[in-house]
C-alpha positions in Angstrom: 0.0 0.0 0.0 1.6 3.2 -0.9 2.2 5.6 1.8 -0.1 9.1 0.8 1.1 11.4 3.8 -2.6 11.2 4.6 -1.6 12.1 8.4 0.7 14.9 7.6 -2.6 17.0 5.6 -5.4 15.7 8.4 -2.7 16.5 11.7 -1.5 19.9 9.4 -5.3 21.5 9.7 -5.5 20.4 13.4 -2.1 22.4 13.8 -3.1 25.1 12.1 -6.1 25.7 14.4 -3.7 25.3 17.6 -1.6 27.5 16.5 -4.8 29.9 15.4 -6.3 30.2 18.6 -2.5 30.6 20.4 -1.9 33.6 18.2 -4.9 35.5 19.5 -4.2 34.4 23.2 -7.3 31.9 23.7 -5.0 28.8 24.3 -5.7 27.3 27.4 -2.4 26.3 30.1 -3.3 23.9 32.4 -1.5 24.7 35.4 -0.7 21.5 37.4 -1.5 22.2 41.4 -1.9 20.3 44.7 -4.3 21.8 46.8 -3.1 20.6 50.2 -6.4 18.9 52.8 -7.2 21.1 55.9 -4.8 24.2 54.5 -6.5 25.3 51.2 -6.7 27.7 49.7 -2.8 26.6 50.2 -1.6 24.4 47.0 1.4 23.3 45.8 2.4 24.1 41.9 4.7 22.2 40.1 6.5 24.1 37.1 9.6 23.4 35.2 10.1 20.7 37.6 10.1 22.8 40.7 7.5 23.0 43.5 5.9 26.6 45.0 3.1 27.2 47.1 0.8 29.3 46.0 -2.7 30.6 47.1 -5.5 29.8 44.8 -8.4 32.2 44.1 -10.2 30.9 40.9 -11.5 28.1 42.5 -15.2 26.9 41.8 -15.2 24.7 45.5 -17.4 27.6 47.0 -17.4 26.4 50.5 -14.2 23.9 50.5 -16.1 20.6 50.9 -13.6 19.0 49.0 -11.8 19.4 52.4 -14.0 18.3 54.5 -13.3 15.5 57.2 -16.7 13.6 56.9 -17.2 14.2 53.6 -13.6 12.7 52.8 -13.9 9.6 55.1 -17.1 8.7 53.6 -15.8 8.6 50.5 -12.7 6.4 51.6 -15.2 3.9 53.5 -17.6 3.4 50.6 -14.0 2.5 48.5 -13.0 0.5 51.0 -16.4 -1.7 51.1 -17.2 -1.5 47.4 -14.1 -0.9 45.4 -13.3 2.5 43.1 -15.8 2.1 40.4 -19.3 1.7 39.7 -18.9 -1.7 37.4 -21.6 -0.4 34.9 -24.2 1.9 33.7 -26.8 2.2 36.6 -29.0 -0.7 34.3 -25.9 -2.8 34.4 -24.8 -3.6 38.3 -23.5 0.3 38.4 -26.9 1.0 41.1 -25.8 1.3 44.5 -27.3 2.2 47.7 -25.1 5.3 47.6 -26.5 6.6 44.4 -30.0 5.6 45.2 -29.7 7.8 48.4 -27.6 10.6 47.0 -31.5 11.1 44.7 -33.7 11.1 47.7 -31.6 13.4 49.4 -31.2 15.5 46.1 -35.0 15.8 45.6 -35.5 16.8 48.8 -32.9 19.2 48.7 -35.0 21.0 45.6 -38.3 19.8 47.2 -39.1 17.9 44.0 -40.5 14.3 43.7 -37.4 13.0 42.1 -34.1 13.4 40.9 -31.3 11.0 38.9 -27.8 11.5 39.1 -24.9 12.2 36.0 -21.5 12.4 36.3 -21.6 15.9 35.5 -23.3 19.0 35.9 -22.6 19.4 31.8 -24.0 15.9 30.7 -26.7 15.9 33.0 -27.5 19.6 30.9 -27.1 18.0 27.3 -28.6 15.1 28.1 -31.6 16.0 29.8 -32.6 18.9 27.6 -32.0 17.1 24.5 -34.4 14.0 25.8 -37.1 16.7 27.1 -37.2 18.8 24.1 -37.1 16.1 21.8 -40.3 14.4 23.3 -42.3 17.1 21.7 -43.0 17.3 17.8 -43.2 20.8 17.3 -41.4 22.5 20.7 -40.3 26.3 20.4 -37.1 26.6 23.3 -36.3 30.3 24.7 -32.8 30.7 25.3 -30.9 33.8 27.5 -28.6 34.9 24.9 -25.7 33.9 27.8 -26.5 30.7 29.0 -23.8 27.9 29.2 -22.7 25.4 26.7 -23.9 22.8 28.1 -27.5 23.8 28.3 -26.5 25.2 23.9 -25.2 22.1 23.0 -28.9 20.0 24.7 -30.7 22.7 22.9 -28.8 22.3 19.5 -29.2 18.4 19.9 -32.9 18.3 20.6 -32.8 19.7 16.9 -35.7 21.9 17.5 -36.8 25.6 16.9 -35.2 27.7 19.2 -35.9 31.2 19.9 -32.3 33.6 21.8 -33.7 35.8 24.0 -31.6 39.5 25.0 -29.7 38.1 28.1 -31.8 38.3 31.4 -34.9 40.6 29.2 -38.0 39.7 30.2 -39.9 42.6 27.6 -37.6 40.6 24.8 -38.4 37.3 25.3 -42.4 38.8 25.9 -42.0 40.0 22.6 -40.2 36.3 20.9 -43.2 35.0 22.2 -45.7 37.0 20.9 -48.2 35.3 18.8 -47.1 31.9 19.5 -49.9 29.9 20.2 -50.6 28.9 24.2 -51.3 25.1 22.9 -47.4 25.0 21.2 -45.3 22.9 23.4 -42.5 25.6 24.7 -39.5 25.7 27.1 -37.4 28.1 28.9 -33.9 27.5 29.4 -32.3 29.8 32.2 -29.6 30.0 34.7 -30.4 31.0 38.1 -26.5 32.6 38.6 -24.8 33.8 35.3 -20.9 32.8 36.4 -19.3 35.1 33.9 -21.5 38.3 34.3 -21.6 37.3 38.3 -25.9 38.5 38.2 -28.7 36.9 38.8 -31.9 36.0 36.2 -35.4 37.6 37.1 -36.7 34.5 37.7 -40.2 35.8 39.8 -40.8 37.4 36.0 -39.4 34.1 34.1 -41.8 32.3 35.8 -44.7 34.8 35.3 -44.2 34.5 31.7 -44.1 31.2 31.3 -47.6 31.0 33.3 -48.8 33.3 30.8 -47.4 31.4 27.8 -47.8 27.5 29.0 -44.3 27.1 29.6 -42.4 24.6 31.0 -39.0 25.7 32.9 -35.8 24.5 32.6 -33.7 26.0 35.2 -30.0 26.0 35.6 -28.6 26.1 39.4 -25.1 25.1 39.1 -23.6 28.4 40.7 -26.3 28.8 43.5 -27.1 25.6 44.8 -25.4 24.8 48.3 -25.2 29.1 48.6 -28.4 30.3 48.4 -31.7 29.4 50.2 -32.4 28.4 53.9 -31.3 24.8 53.1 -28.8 25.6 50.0 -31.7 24.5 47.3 -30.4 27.3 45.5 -31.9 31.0 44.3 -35.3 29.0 43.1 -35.8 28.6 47.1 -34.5 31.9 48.4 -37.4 33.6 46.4 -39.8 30.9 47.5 -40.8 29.9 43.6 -39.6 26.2 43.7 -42.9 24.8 43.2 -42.7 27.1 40.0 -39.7 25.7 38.3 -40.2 22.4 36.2 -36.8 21.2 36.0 -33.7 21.9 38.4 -30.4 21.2 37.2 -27.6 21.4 39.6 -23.8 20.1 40.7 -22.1 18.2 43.0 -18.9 19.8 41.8 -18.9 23.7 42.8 -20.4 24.4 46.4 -20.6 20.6 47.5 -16.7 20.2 46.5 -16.8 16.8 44.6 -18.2 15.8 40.4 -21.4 15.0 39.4 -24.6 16.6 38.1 -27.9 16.3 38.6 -31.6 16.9 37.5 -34.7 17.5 39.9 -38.5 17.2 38.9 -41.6 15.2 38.6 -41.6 11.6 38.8 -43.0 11.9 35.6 -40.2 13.9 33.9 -36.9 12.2 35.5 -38.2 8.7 34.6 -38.8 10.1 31.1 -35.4 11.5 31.1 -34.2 7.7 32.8 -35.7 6.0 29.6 -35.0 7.9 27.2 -31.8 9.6 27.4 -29.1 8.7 25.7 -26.2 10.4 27.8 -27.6 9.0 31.2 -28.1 5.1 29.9 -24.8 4.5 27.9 -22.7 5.9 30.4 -20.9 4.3 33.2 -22.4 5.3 36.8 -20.7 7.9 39.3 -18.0 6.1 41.1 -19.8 4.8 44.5 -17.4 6.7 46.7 -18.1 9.9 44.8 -22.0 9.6 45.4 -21.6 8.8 48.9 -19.0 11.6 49.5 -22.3 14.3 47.4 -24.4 12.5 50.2 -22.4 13.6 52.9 -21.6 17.0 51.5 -25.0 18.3 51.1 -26.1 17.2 54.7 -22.9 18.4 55.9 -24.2 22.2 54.1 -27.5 22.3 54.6 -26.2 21.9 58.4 -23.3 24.1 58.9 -25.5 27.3 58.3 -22.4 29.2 59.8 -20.2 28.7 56.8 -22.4 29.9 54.4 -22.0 32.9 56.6 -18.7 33.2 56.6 -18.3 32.7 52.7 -20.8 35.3 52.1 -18.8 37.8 54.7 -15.9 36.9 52.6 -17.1 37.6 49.3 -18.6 41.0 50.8 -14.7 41.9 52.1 -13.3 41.3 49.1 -15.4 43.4 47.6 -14.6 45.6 49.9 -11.0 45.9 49.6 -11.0 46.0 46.0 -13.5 49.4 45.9 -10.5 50.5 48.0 -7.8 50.2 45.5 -10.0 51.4 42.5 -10.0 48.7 40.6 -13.6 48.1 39.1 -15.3 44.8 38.8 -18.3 43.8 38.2 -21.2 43.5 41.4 -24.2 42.3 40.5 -24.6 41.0 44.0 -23.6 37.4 43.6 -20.3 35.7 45.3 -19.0 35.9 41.8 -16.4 39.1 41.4 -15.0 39.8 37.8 -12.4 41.8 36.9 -12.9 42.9 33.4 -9.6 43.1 31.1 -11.0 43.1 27.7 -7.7 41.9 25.8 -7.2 38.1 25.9 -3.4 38.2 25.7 -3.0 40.7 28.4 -6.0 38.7 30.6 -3.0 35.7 30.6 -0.2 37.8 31.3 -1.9 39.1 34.2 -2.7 35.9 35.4 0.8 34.7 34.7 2.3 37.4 36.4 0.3 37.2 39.6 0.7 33.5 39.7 4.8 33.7 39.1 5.8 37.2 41.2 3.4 37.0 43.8 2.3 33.0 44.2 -1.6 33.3 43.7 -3.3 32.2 41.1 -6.6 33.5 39.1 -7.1 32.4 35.7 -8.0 34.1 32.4 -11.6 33.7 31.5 -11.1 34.1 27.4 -13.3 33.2 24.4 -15.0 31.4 23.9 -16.2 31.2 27.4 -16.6 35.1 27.0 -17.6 37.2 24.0 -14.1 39.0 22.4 -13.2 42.0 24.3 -15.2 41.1 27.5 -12.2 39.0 29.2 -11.7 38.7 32.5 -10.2 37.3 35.6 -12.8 35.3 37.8 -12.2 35.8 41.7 -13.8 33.3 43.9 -13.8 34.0 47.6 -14.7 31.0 49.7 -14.6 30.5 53.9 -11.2 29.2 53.6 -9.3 32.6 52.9 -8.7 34.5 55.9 -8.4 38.1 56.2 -4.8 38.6 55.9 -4.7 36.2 52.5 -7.1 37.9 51.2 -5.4 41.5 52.2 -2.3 39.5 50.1 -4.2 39.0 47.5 -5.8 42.3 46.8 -2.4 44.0 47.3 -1.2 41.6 44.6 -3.9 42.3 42.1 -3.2 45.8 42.8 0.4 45.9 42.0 -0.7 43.8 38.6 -3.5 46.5 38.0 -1.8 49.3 37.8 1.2 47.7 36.0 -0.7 46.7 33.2 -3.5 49.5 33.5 -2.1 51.2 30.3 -2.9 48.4 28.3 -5.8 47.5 29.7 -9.2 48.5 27.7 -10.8 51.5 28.3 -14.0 50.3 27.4 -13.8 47.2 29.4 -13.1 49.4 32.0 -16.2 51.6 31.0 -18.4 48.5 31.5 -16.8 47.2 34.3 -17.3 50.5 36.1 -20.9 50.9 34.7 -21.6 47.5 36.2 -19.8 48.2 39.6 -21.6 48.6 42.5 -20.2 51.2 44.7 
């Protein structure tokens, strides 16, 4: 067989794009860390085979259950008496006890009748929506303009009309729906917390509209649940509309500090979404240990009341300190802070400055994660900083500020400061 160089023209295009998207500075490093049990935010990087401890701020384990004593000795006792994985999908031997009471305590967390359990927050997304929306011959889905891949890519794969609504506009997305008929199956798709604009969706208005309109609500938790609401059920429960919202989707993975995803609803919809979707039957179940390590993590938060308090005081003082040195950054009123740069090149070398002359580390948010010219650094308070790394930290972000400040965009300043809450 004569040798064509087919590999050198098919590996040449997928070289071509590498080196496209490291040209305009949206080429993700993966910075290898240790993050080191009972002392984070405290980690350990290795670089150029050397090892520096660094302080990390850009990470999405809100309340540092990933550190937790219980939570980490369930996890090693359910390894210990069932082995590391699952054995199957969850139709195939990969059902355990541990998974079956990770859902009860899921649904009650959202006070929903049921819930079923992915391995992530994103295929539990994709999956579901694309099972739901599919169901229906002729459904019309109303998407915010900003909501998260995951939650795109169900839509896209449901292959049905969808409608992209001005993000967080209740008057536009009146308006997309005006003159569609109350009998046409519909869904909106929303996120309760927006993790790149750090706000909040109207959701009392969401779910006014979709009363009007005989909609069904798909609603996306992942950056509120564990946070918000007297038991951590997420923003759907702090304004008292749970009964309201069709379908929650939430993680395991951000406030409750391990992997997974979920969905909550009706009996009706999750066994649909058990029988039908494609994403939750073909895959290999969450690893026991990991479900009974969720288990333990959301008791553990809907009982420590106290640190949601503390993270909350946290997030407020960094706040705080940064209105103090002038740097502007978007306050919407979530635990989320932003730091707009607007210039994906310079967004890394801030990031890669802070993390090699002053040991912390918070990482460029660049397209296509954001739009061009919106990126940004992503601060993440959590319980675990105390005041004086914190005070480190700010003082750090100052020095890079004002080091880079010519450079930085002045309108992604302009927004940032229009969006700052002072």
């Amino acid at each position: 067989m004569k040798n064509h160089n087919w590999k050198f023209n098919y590996l040449s295009k997928f070289q071509n794009e590498i080196d496209k998207i490291k040209e305009e500075g949206h080429y993700r490093t993966f910075n290898s860390i240790e993050r080191k049990v009972g002392n984070f935010p405290k980690a350990t990087r290795h670089h150029n085979g050397e090892m520096h401890d660094i302080d990390v701020w850009c990470s999405n384990d809100y309340l540092g259950m990933s550190q937790n004593k219980e939570v980490i000795q369930s996890m090693i006792m359910a390894a210990e008496k069932l082995g590391a994985g699952s054995g199957g999908t969850r139709n195939i031997s990969g059902t355990t006890q541990n998974h079956i009471l990770l859902e009860e305590e899921i649904a009650k967390l959202h006070k929903k009748e049921r819930a079923l359990a992915f391995n992530s927050g994103y295929s539990a997304n994709e999956s579901a929506l694309k099972s739901i929306i599919s169901a229906f011959d002729n459904c019309l889905v109303l998407s915010d303009e900003l909501n998260h891949a995951s939650l795109i890519e169900g839509i896209r794969g449901s292959k049905k009309e969808k409608a992209i609504f001005k993000h967080n506009d209740v008057a536009h997305l009146k308006k997309v729906l005006k003159g569609v008929s109350f009998e046409r199956p519909k869904i909106i798709v929303v996120e309760s917390v927006y993790s790149m604009e750090a706000d909040f969706s109207p959701l009392e208005d969401i779910v006014e509209v979709a009363q009007e309109n005989g909609a069904l609500i798909y609603l996306d938790e992942v950056h509120a649940v564990g946070l918000y609401g007297s038991s951590g059920g997420g923003i759907a429960e702090e304004k008292g509309i749970v009964e309201h919202i069709d379908i929650i989707n939430g993680t395991l993975a951000k406030a409750f500090g391990l992997a997974g995803g979920y969905i909550a609803s009706t009996e009706t919809i999750v066994d649909y979404v058990r029988s039908f979707s494609k994403g939750f039957i073909f895959t290999t179940s969450m690893c026991p240990a990991v479900a009974a390590g969720s288990l333990e993590s959301i008791k553990q938060v809907q009982k420590k009341h106290e640190l949601r308090s503390e993270f909350f005081k946290n997030v407020n003082f960094v706040k705080e300190e940064l209105r103090k040195t002038g740097i502007p950054f978007l306050d919407s009123g979530s635990h989320i802070v932003p730091v707009i740069i607007g210039d994906s090149k310079l967004c890394k070398e801030i990031s890669d400055y802070l993390l090699n002359q002053h040991k912390v580390y918070v990482q460029p948010i660049n397209f296509p994660t954001v739009p061009k010219g919106t990126e940004r650094i992503r601060i993440t308070p959590t319980p675990c900083h105390s005041r004086e790394v914190t005070k480190n930290f700010i003082e750090s972000l100052k020095d890079a500020w004002f080091k880079f400040m010519p450079r930085i965009s002045s309108i992604a300043v302009k927004q940032s400061i229009q969006k700052t809450t002072i």
